[in-house]
N, C-alpha and C positions, 0 to 999 in steps of 0.2 A: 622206561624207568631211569632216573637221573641216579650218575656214580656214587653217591654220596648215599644214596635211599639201599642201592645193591650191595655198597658196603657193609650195611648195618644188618642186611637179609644174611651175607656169608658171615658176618662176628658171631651171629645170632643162630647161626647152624653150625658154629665149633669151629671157623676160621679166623686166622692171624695176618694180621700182616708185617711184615717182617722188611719191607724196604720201600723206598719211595723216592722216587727220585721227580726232575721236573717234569720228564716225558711218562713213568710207569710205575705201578705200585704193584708189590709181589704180596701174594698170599698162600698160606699154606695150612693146613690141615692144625688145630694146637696139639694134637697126638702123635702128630707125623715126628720120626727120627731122623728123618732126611729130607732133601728136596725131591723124590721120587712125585710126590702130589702137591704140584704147582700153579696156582693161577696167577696169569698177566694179565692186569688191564693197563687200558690209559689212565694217564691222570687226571685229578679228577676234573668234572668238565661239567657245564651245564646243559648239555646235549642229551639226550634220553638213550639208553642203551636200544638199539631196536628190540623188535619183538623175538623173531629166529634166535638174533642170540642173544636176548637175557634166558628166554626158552631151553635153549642146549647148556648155558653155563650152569641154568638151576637143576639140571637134570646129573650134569657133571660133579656137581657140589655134591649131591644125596646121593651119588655113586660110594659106598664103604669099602668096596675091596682092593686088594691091594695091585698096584702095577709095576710091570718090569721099567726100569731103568729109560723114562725118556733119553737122556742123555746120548746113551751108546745103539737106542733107534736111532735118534739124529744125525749121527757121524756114518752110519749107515745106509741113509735114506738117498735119494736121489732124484725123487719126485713125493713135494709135500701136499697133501689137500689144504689149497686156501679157499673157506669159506668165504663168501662176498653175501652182505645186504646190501641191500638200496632201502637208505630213509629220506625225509625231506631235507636234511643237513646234510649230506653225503655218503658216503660210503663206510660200512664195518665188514671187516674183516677178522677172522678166526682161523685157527689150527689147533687143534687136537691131537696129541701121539700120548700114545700111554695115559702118563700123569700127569702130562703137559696141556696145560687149554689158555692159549694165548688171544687177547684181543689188541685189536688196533681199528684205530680210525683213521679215513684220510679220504681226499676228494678224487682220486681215480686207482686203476688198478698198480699201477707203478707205484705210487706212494704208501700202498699197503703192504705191496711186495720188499719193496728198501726198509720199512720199517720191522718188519716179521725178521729181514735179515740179520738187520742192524741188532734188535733185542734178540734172537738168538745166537748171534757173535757174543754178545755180553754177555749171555747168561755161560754158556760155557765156559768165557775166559774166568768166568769167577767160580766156576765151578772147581771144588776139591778133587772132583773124582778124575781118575788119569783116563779120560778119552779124548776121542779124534776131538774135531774140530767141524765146525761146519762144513759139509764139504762145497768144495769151488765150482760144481755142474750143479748144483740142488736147481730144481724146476720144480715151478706151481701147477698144480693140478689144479686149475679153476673152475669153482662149481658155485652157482646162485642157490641162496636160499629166498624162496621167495613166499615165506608165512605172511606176510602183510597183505600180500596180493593175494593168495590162494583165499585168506580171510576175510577182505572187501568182495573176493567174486561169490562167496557165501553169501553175502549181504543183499546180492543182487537178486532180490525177491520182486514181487506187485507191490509189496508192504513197504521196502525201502525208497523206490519211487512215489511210492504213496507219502512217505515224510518228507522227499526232498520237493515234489511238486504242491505240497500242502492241497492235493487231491484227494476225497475220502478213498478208500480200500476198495469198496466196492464197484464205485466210477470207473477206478484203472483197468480192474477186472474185465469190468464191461468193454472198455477199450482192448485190452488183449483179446479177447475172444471174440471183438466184430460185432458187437451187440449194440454200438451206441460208438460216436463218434465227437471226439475233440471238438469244442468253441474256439473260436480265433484265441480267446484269451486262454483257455487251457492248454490250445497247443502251445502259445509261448510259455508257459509254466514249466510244459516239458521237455520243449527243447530248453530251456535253459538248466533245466535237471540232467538232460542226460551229459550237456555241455560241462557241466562240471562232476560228471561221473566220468569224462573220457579225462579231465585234469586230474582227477585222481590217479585214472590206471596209468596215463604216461606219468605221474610223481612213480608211482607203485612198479612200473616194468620198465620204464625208460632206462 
């Protein structure tokens, strides 16, 4: 779902946003007294938000209750969970502490990592409240999400072969189970089906 569409789902569930710059746009709660419940994304971009995480941001958004103080987990912390997707435009990244749920994009894990660091150096330094600062050891706890993938291996039915070989349902069937056997021309149907079911999973798990 593209930034611009996701903007309009959080205005439209009770969020603001409150800064924008060329790299990130801040959102916040319009009830919130404070920055305690934060959302960061990129700017905006015509690249689709993957699935995992528009999935966890819209979960995050319908979360009402209140959180302790990201700020002073941060200065505290010493190893962060960076969430990592794999889309077909590159990489998204997330972190999550308290009322903090940050997004970023970028094309490998370095670049997501310098980015998460660089926007939370700034958010601190413009932060009112008197804490630490980022500290200088913080390490990523790197972890995949991989809803895209888990959700094409769902697909991988008789039925989905069946629409990408333009084979009826039944035929396939009869093929799994040894009852009848591929024509020259159906076998090249299906290896050319399964040929771009294997370009899917390396887009999906590469």
């Amino acid at each position: 779902m593209k930034l611009v569409v996701v903007n309009k789902l959080l205005m439209n569930r009770g969020w603001r946003l409150i800064t924008r710059t060329s790299q990130i746009q801040l959102l916040t709660p319009d009830d919130a007294q404070s920055d305690n419940r934060l959302i960061v994304l990129p700017a905006q971009s015509p690249i689709p938000l993957s699935t995992g995480t528009f999935d966890a941001l819209m979960r995050r958004v319908n979360q009402t209750q209140s959180f302790p103080d990201w700020k002073q987990a941060l200065s505290r912390t010493q190893s962060l969970e960076l969430i990592i997707e794999k889309s077909a435009d590159g990489l998204w990244g997330r972190v999550s502490l308290n009322g903090l749920f940050l997004v970023v994009r970028g094309t490998d894990t370095t670049c997501l990592t310098t980015q998460v660091r660089t926007i939370l150096t700034g958010l601190l330094v413009d932060s009112t409240s008197a804490c630490c600062g980022l500290p200088e050891t913080l390490a990523f706890d790197i972890r995949h999400d991989m809803t895209e993938l888990w959700s094409f291996l769902r697909q991988l039915r008789a039925t989905h072969i069946a629409d990408l070989s333009g084979i009826d349902l039944t035929t396939i069937n009869r093929f799994i189970s040894g009852k009848e056997f591929p024509s020259p021309k159906q076998t090249l149907r299906l290896q050319q089906s399964f040929q771009e079911l294997g370009h899917q999973l390396l887009r999906l798990s590469g």
